[in-house]
N, C-alpha and C positions, 0 to 999 in steps of 0.2 A: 365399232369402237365408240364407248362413251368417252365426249371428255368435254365440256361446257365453254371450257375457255378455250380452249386451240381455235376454232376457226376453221381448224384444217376438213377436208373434206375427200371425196373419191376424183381422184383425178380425170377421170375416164377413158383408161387409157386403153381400156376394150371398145370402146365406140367409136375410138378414130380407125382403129385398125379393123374396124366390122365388114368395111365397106371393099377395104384390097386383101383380106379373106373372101370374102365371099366372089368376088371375081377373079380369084383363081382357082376355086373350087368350083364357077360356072365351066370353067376352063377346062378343068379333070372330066367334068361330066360328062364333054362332048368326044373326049377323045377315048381310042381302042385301048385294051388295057393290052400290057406286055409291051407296047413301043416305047420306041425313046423317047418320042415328045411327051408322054405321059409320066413318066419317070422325071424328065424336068420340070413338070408342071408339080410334082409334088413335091420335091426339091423345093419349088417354090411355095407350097402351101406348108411345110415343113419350115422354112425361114419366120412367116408370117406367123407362125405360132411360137416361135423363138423370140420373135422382136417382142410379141406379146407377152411372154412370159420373163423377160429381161426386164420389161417396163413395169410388172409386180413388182419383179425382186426390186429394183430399184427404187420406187413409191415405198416398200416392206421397209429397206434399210434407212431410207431419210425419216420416215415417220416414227421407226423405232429410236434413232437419234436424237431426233428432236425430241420425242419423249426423254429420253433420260436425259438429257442435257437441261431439261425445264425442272423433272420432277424429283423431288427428293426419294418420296416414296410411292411405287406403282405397285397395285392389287387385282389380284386376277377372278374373275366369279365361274362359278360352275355354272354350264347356260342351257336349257333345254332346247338344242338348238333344232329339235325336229317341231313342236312346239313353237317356233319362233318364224318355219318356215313354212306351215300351213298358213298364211297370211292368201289374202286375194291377189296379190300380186302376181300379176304369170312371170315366169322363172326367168326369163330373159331381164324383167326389169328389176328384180328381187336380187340375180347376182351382179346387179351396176351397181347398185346401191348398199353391197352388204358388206364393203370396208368403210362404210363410214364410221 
């Protein structure tokens, strides 16, 4: 998102949550598939992707509010967006930064 004046930025709300993903997916890996413990353990990689994808929607709707509540008139562009994402960046750092 361009916008010059806002201020606003990428919250980072996939980097806090990198860290208790990725230790309960150390978790999955050790354990036998078809058990219970394994089934809880994705229960819980399952939540961690939830809490994560609530803190989008969340970030989505205040950002869209604050937009219209600021602007009178918003314009949307057509974006080559394959094009945009051949950049040097490896992909892990390219989707932290690509609601800005």
């Amino acid at each position: 998102m361009v916008d010059g004046n806002s201020g606003r930025s990428n919250t980072g709300f996939f980097i806090t949550e990198e860290k208790a993903l990725a230790k309960v997916q150390r978790k999955i890996s050790k354990l036998v598939k078809g058990t219970p413990e394994r089934a809880k353990a994705l229960k819980a990689v399952q939540r961690v992707h939830e809490k994560i994808a609530n803190k989008r929607e969340d970030f989505v709707q205040k950002m869209s509010l604050g937009l219209i509540r600021t602007y009178d008139l918003i314009t949307f562009e057509d974006l080559n967006v394959k094009g945009v994402t051949k950049k040097s960046l490896p992909r892990k750092t390219y989707r932290r930064y690509s609601m800005e």
